[in-house]
C-alpha positions as CSV (number, residue, x, y, z in Angstrom):
1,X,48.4,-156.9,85.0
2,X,49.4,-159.5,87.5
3,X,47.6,-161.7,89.9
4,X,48.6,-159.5,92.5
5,X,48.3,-155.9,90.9
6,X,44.9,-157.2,90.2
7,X,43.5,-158.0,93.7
8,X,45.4,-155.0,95.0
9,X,43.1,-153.1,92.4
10,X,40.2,-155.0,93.9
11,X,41.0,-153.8,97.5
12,X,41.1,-150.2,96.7
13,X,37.8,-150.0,94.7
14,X,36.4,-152.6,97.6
15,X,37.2,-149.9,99.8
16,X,35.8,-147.5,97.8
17,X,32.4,-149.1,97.6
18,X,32.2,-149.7,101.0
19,X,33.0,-145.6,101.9
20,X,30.0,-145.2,99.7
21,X,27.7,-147.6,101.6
22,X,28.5,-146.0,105.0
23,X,27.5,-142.1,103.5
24,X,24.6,-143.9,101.5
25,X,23.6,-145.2,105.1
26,X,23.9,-142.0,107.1
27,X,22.0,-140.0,104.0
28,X,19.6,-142.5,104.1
29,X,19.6,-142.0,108.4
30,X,19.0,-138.4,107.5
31,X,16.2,-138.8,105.3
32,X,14.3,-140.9,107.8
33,X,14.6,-138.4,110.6
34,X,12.1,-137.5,112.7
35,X,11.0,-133.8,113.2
36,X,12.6,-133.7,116.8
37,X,16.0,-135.9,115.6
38,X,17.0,-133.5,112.4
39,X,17.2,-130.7,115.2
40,X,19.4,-133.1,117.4
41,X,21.5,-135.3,118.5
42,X,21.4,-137.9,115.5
43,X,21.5,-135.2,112.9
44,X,24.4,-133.3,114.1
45,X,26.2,-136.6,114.6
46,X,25.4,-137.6,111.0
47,X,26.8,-134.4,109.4
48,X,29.8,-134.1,111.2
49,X,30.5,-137.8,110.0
50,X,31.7,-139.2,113.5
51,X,29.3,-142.5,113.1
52,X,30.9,-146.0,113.2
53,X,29.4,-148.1,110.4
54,X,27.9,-150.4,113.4
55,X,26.3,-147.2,115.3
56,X,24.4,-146.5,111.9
57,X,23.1,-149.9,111.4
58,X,22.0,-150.0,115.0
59,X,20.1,-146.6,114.0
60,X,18.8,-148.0,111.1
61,X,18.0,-150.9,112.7
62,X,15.8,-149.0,115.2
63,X,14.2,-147.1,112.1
64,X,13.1,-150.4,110.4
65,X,11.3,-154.0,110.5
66,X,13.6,-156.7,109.0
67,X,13.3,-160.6,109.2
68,X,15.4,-162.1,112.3
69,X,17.3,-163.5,109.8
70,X,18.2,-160.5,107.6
71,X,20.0,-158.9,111.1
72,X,22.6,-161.7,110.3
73,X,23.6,-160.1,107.2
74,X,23.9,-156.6,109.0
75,X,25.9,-158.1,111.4
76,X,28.2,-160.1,109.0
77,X,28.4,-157.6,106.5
78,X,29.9,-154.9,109.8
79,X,31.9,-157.8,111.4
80,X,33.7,-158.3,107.3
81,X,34.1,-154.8,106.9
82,X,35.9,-154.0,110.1
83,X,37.9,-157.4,109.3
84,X,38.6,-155.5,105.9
85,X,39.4,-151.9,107.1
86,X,41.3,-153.0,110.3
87,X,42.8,-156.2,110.4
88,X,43.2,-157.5,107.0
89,X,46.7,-158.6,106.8
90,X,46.4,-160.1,110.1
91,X,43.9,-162.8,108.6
92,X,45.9,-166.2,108.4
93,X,44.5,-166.7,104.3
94,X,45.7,-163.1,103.3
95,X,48.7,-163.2,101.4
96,X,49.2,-161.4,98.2
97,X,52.6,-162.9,97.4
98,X,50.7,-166.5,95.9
99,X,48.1,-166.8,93.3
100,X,46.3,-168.7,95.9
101,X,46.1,-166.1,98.8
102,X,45.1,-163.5,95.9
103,X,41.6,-166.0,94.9
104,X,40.8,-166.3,98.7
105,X,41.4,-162.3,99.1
106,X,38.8,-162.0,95.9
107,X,36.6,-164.5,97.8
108,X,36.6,-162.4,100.5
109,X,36.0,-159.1,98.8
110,X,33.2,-160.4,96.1
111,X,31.3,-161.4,99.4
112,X,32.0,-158.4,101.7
113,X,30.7,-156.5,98.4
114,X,27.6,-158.8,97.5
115,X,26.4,-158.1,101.5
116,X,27.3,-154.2,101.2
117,X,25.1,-154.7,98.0
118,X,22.1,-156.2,100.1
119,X,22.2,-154.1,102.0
120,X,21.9,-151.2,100.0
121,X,19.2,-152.4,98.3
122,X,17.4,-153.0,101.5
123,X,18.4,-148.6,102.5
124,X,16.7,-148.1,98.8
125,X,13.7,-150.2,100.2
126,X,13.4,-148.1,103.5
127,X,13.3,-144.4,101.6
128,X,9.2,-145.3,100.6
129,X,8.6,-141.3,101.6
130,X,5.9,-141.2,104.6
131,X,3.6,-138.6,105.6
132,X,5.6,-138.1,108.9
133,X,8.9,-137.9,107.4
134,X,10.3,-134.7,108.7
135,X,10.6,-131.8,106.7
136,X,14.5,-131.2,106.2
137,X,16.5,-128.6,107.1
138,X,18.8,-126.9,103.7
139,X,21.9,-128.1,105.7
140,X,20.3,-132.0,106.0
141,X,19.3,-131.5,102.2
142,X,22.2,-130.4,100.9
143,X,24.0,-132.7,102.8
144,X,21.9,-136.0,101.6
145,X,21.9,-134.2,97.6
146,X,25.9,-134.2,97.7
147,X,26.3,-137.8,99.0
148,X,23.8,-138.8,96.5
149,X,25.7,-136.9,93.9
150,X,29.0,-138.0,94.8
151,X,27.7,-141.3,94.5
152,X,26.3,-140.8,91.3
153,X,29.4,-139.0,90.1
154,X,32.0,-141.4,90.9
155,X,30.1,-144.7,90.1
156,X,31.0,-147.0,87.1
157,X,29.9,-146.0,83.5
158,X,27.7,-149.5,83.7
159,X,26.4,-148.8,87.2
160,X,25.0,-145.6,86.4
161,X,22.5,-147.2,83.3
162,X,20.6,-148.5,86.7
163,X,20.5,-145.3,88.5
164,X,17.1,-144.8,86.5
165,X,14.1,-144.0,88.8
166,X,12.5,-147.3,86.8
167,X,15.5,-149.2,88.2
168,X,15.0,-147.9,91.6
169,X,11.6,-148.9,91.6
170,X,12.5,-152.2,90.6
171,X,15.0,-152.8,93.1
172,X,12.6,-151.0,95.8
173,X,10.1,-153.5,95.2
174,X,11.9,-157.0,95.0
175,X,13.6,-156.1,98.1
176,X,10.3,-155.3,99.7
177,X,9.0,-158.0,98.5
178,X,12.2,-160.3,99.4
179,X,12.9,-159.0,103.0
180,X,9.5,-157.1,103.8
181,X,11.4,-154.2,105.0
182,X,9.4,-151.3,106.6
183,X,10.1,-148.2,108.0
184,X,8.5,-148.1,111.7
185,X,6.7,-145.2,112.7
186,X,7.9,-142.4,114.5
């Protein structure tokens, strides 16, 4: 495989990951809802899947406590992405036809990827169930179950030997621990 079928490779599975952060996001928007927002606005939004990536972090945002400095990576990890999905050959450094513009390309993904990670990991943090969680409708259920399915289904053989619940209580507790994330009360 050459330099450039390689990074090519990279962009399509970056792209991949990234589709899954977004539904991971809205699921995890879902989850969250209130009583009054899984019979409104937000949760018809959600499932009909017309959210920008930067109008669910702005939800998410007003759903949890982060440090001042952890909204930097939200706001680097949107402003990369829409650099990825919409303007990526624009980008003076992107060129796939040197071995050179193929490493800064890989640069740019393993980033974008290692924030979409974080971030993740801080959504996995936020699901701590509360008592005022709102009870879900079946279509909000079935709805969060098949993006967590999907997820599930189409991850890496090596990905899915952390899916365990002991994992996710790992990961839920460093992140806690590492960026005291909270869910805010309804």
């Amino acid at each position: 495989m050459t330099e450039r079928d390689a990074t090519l490779r990279m962009v399509g599975e970056t792209m991949l990951a990234l589709q899954k952060v977004e539904q991971f996001l809205a699921a995890v928007l879902m989850y969250m809802a209130t009583p009054a927002e899984t019979n409104g606005k937000l949760a018809k939004a959600l499932l009909r899947d017309k959210n920008t990536l930067g109008q669910l972090l702005d939800h998410f945002g007003k759903r949890t406590e982060l440090p001042p400095d952890f909204a930097s990576v939200f706001e680097t990890l949107l402003q990369d992405r829409n650099v990825f999905i919409h303007n990526l050959f624009m980008q003076p450094w992107f060129d796939l036809n040197t071995p050179e513009g193929c490493v800064r390309l890989e640069d740019f993904m393993c980033t974008l990827r290692s924030r979409a990670l974080i971030a993740v990991k801080v959504m996995v943090a936020s699901l701590r169930p509360k008592e005022t969680d709102a009870p879900r409708s079946s279509e909000t259920q079935s709805y969060i179950d098949s993006v967590f399915q999907r997820i599930d289904e189409t991850a890496h053989t090596e990905v899915k030997a952390h899916l365990s619940d002991q994992y996710i209580d790992k990961v839920r507790e460093d992140t806690i621990a590492s960026f005291s994330v909270k869910r805010r009360e309804a």
